[in-house]
C-alpha positions as CSV (number, residue, x, y, z in Angstrom):
1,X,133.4,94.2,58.6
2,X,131.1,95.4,61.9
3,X,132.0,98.5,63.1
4,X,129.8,100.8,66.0
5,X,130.7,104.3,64.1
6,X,131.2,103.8,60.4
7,X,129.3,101.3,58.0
8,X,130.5,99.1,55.4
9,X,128.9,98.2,52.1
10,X,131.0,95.3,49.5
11,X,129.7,95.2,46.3
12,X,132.1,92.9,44.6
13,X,136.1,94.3,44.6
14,X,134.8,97.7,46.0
15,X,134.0,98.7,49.2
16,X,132.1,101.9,50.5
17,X,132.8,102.8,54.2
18,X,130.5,105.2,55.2
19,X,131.2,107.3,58.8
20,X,128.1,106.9,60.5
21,X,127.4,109.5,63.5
22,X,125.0,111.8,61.3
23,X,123.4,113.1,64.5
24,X,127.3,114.1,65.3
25,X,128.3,115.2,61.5
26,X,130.3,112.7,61.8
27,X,132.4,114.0,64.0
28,X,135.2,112.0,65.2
29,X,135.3,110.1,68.8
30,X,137.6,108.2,69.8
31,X,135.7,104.9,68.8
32,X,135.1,106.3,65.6
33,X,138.7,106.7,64.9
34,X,139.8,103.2,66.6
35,X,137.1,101.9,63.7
36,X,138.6,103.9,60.8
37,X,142.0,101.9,61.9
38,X,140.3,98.4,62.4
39,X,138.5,99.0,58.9
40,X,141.9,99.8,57.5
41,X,143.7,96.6,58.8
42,X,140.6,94.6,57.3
43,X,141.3,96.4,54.2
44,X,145.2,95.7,53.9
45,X,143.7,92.0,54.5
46,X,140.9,91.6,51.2
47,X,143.0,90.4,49.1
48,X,140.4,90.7,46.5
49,X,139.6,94.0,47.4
50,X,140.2,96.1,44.5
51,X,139.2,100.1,45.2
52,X,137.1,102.3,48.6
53,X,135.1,104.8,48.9
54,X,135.0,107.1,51.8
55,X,131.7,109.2,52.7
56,X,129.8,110.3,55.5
57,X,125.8,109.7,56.7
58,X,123.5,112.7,56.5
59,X,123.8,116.1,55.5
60,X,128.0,116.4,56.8
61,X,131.0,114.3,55.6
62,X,132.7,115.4,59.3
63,X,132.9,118.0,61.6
64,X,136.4,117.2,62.8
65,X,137.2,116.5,66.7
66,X,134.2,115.5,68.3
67,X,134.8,118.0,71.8
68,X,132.4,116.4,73.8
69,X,133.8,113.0,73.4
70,X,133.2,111.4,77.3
71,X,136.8,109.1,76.1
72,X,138.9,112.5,75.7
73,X,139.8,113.9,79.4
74,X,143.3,114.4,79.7
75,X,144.8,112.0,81.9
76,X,146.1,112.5,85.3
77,X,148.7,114.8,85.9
78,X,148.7,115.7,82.0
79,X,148.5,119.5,80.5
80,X,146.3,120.2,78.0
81,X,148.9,120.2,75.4
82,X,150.1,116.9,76.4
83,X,146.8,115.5,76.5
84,X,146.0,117.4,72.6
85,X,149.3,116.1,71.4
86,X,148.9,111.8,72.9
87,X,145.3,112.8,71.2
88,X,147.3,113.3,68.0
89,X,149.5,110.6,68.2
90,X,147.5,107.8,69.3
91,X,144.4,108.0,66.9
92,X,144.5,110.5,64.6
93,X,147.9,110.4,63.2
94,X,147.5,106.8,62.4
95,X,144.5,107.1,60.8
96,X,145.9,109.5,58.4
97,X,149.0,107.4,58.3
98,X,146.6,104.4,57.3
99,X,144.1,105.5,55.1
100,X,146.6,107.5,52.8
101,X,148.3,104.1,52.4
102,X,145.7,101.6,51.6
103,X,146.5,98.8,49.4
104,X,144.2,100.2,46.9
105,X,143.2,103.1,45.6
106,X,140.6,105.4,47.6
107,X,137.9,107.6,46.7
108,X,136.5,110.3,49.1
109,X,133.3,111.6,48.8
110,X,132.9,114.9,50.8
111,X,129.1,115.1,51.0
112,X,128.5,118.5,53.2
113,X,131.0,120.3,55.8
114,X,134.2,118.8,56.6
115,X,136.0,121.0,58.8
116,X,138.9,120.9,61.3
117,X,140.1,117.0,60.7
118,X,137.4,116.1,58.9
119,X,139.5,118.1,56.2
120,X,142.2,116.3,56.4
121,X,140.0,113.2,56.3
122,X,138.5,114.1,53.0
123,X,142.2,114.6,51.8
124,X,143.8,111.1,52.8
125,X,142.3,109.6,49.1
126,X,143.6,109.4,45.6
127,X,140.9,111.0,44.8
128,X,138.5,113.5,46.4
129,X,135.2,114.7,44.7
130,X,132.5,117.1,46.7
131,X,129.0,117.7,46.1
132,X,128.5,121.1,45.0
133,X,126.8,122.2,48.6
134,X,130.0,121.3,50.2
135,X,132.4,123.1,52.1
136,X,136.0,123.0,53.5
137,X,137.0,124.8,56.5
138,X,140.0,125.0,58.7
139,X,139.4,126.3,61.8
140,X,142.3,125.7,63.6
141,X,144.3,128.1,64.4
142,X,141.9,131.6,64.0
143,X,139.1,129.7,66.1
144,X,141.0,127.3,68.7
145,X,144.5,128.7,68.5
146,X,145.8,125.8,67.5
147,X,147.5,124.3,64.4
148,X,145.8,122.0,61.6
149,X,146.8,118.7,62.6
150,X,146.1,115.0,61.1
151,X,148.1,116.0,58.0
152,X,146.1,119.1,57.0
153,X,149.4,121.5,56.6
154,X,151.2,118.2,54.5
155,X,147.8,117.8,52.4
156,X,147.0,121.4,51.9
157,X,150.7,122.3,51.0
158,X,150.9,119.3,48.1
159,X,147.6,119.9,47.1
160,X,147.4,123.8,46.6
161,X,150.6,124.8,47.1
162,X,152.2,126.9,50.4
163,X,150.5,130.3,49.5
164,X,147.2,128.9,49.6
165,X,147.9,126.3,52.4
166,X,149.0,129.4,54.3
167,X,145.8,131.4,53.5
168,X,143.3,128.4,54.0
169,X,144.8,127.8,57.3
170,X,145.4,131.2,58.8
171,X,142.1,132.7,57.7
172,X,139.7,129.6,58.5
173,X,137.2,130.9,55.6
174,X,135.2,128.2,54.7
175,X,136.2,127.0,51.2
176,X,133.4,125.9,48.5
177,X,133.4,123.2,46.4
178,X,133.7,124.8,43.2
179,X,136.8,126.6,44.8
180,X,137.9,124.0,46.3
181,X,138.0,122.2,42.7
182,X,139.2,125.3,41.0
183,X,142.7,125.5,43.2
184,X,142.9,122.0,42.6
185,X,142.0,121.5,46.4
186,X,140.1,118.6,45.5
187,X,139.7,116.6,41.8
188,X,135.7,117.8,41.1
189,X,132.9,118.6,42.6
190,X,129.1,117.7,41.2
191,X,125.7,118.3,42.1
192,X,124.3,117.1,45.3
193,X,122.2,114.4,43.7
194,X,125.2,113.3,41.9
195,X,127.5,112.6,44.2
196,X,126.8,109.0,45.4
197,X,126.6,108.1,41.5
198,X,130.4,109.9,40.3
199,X,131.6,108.4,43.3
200,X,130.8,104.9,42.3
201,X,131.8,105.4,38.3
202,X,135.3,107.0,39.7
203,X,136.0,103.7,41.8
204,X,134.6,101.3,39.5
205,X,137.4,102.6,37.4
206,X,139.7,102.3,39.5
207,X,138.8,99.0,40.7
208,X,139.0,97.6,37.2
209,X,142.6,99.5,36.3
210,X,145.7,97.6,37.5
211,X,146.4,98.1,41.3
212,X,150.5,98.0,41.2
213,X,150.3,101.0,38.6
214,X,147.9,103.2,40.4
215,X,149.7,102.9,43.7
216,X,152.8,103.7,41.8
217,X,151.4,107.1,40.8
218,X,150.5,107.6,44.2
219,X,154.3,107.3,46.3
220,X,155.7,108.7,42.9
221,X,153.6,111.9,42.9
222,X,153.2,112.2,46.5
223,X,157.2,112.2,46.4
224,X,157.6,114.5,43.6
225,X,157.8,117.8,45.2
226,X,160.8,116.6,47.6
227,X,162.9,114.8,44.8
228,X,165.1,117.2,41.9
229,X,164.4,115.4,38.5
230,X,167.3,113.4,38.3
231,X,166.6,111.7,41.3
232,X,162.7,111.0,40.2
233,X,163.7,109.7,37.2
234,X,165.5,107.1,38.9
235,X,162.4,106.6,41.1
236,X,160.2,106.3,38.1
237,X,162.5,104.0,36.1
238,X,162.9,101.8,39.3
239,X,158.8,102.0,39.1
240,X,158.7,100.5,36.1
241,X,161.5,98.0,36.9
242,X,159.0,96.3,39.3
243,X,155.4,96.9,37.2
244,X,157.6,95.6,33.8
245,X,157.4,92.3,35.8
246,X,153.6,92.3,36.9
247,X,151.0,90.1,35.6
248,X,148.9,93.0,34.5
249,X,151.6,94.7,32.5
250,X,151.6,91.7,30.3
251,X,147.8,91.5,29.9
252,X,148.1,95.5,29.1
253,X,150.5,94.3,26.3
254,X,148.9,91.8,24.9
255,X,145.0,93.5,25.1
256,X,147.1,96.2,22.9
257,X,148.3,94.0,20.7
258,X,144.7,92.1,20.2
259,X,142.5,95.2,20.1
260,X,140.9,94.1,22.8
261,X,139.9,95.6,26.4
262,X,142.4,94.4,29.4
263,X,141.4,92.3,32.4
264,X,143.4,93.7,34.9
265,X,143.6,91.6,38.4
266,X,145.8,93.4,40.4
267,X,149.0,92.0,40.2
């Protein structure tokens, strides 16, 4: 995988993408987002690809929409709105679309300021951890006067619930780490130097659990909050329905039965 505005790092069945415009905070262009969607169609194609990790260069994970982008003029004839909201459709909302959909579990690693988008980027994993110096802030709508976008009010709202969503969004006030993890805005945050290293242990997990399962917890939990019980019973029993059938359910069964640890493949 070669990419302009992000690197990528394979180290066996896991993969770090790193966003790579440090001089930018990582801000996001308009080839930096075409790259986040050409690394996620190479993804959905490693078939042996087991678990990402999502970070950012230097001392920001991203500062959201890069403004000076030279690619983002509206078009002729077009209002600013229109322009904002093409913006929206064409790039960013696919990205988001994309990257919370992966074949395989993700891990974000929020290593400074994410702010505006860069937000909702830090929130399109399973599972986002922070260094301690980090901070969350969405600017939208006190600063520009517009609304969060790329999923922010969706990932705020299932994350921290509508009162807080509300707050975080309407105030802009930069959250911490440690606040963010204390809302349950995020799953932990850990000292700077430590980041990298949790990270790494977190997705190595991952990469070694069975794949079918985890992504199972994923639509099932992401659905929860729109389903009454009865209904996501049925989901989860029609979860299990398809996983009772997968290779790595009977290698969990039988590595119970041995006393032994499971090897998982994914299937």
């Amino acid at each position: 995988m070669q990419f302009e505005n992000i690197t990528c790092e394979r180290a066996g069945s896991l993969l770090t993408v790193t966003l790579n415009r440090p001089a930018k905070l990582n801000s996001l262009s308009l080839g930096l987002l075409r790259d986040l969607l050409g690394c996620a169609a190479a993804i959905r194609q490693d078939r042996e690809l087991r678990a990402v990790i999502l970070t950012g260069a230097g001392r920001g994970f991203c500062a959201g929409a890069d403004l000076t982008d030279p690619e983002s003029p509206p078009a002729a004839g077009q209002t600013l709105g229109q322009h904002v909201a093409t913006r929206l459709r064409t790039y960013y909302n696919p990205v988001a679309l994309e990257w919370s959909d992966l074949p395989v579990p993700v891990v974000v690693a929020v290593n400074g300021l994410a702010a505006g988008a860069g937000v909702s980027l830090a929130l399109v994993g399973d599972i986002t951890l922070a260094a301690r110096s980090a901070t969350f802030s969405v600017l939208f709508a006190p600063k520009l006067g517009l609304a969060p976008d790329m999923g922010a009010t969706h990932f705020l709202a299932n994350r921290v619930g509508t009162a807080r969503a509300r707050a975080i969004a309407m105030t802009g006030e930069p959250v911490t780490a440690e606040q963010a993890e204390r809302i349950g805005l995020i799953a932990g945050c850990v000292d700077d130097g430590q980041l990298a290293q949790r990270a790494l242990a977190v997705a190595s997990a991952l990469a070694a659990a069975p794949t079918q399962a985890l992504l199972a917890v994923r639509r099932l939990v992401n659905d929860a909050g729109v389903h009454d019980l009865a209904s996501q019973l049925e989901r989860e029993a029609a979860a299990q329905h398809v996983l009772g059938d997968t290779r790595d359910f009977l290698e969990g069964l039988a590595a119970f039965r041995e006393k032994r640890a499971a090897q998982f493949r994914g299937h």
